[in-house]
C-alpha positions in Angstrom: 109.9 113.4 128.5 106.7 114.2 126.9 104.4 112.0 126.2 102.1 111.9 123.4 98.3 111.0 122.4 96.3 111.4 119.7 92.8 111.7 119.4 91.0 110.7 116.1 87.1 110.8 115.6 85.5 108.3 113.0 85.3 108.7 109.7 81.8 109.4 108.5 78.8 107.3 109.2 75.5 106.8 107.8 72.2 107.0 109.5 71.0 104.1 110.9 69.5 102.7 114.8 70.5 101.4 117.0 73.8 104.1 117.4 76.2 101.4 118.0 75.9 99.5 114.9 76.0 102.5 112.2 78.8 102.3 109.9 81.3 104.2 108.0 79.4 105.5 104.6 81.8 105.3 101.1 83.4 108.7 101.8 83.9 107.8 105.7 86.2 104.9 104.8 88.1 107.3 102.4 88.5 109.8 104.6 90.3 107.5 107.5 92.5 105.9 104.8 93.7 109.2 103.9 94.6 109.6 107.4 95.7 106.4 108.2 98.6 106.5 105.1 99.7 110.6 106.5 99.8 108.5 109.9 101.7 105.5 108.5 104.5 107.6 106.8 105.6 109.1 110.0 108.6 107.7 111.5 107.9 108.7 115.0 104.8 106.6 115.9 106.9 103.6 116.3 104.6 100.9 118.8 101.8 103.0 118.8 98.8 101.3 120.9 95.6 101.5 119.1 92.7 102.3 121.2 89.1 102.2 120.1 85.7 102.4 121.0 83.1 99.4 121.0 80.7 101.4 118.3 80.7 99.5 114.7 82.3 103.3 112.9 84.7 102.9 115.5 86.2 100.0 114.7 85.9 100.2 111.4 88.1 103.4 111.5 90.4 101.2 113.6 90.7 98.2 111.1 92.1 101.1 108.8 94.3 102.4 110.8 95.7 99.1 112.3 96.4 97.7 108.9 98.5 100.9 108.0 100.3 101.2 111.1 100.7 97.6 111.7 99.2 97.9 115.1 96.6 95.7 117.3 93.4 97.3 118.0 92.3 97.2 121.6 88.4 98.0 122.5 88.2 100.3 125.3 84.9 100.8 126.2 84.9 104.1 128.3 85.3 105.9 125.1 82.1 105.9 123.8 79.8 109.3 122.8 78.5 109.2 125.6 81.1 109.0 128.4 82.5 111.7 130.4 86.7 112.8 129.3 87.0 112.7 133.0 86.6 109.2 133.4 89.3 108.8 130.1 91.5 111.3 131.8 91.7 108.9 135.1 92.1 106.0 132.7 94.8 107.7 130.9 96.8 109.0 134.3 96.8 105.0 135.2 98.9 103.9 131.9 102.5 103.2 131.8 104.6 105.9 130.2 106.6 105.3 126.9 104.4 104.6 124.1 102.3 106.6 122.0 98.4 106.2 122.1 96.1 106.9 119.6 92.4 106.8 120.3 89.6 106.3 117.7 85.8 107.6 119.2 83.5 110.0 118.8 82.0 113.4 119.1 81.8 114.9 121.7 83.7 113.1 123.6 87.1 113.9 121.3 86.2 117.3 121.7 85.7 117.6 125.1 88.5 115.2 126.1 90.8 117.7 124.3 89.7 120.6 125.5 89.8 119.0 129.4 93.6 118.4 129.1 94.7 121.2 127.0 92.2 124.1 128.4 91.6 122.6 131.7 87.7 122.4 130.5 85.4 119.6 128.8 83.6 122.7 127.5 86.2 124.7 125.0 87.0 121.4 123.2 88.3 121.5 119.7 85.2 120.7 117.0 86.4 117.6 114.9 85.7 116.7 111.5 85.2 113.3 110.7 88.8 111.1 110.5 90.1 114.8 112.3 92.9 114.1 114.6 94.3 116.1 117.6 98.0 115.3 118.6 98.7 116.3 122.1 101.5 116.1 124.0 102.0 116.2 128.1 104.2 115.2 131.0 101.0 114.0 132.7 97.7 113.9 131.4 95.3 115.9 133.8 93.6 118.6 133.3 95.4 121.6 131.3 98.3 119.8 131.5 99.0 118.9 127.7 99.6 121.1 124.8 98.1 120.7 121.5 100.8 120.0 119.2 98.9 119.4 115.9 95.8 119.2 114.8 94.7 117.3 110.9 92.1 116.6 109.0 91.6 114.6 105.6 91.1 118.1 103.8 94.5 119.1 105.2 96.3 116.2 103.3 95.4 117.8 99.8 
């Protein structure tokens, strides 16, 4: 059986130093409750684990999302901007089987991450909108081994 993962970037954040502490701006926090409330009315995301980066946009994106889908968050901190979506596709290939994951981080990593297991290559990943979120579904998650099954962002909700 196929197993699924979805990969969300933050909503949008404002300027500020040092990287790890900018937060979610007005429209940021909009934008991931519009997609948290599309995520919370499907029936098929049923114990969903809730991963998420240490950065402050991060988590603040997860707080959203946990509240709507009733889910704990858990930090995961090789999914930061700057880490490689090999190391996350190793992580990923050591979890148990059975529930869905969704992950909250960043660009680029979300981009490369999903284009490493759906094209085989951290270089043709997907370009994500803030709050964007790539559903992909595999029977093992190495490299061009999954296939994108949907891909949303807050202007697709209407």
């Amino acid at each position: 059986m196929a197993e699924r993962l979805l990969i969300m970037r933050h909503g949008e954040a404002g300027p500020g130093h040092p990287d790890v502490e900018r937060e979610l701006t007005g429209h940021g926090q909009q934008e991931v409750r519009r997609m948290a409330a599309w995520l919370a009315d499907r029936d098929d995301l049923a114990d969903l684990r809730l991963l998420v980066s240490p950065y402050r946009r991060a988590r603040q994106s997860a707080a959203a999302l946990a509240e709507a889908l009733e889910a704990e968050v858990e930090t995961l901190p090789l999914i930061t901007p700057d880490d490689p979506p090999q190391a996350v596709a190793d992580w990923l290939l050591e979890q148990s089987p059975g529930r869905p994951l969704l992950m909250v981080s960043h660009m680029p990593l979300v981009g490369a991450l999903t284009g490493l297991l759906v094209e085989g290559r951290a270089d043709r990943g997907l370009a994500f909108p803030t709050a964007g979120v790539a559903e992909l579904e595999a029977e093992v998650w190495a490299a061009g081994c999954a296939r994108l099954a949907r891909f949303m962002a807050p202007a697709d909700l209407g």
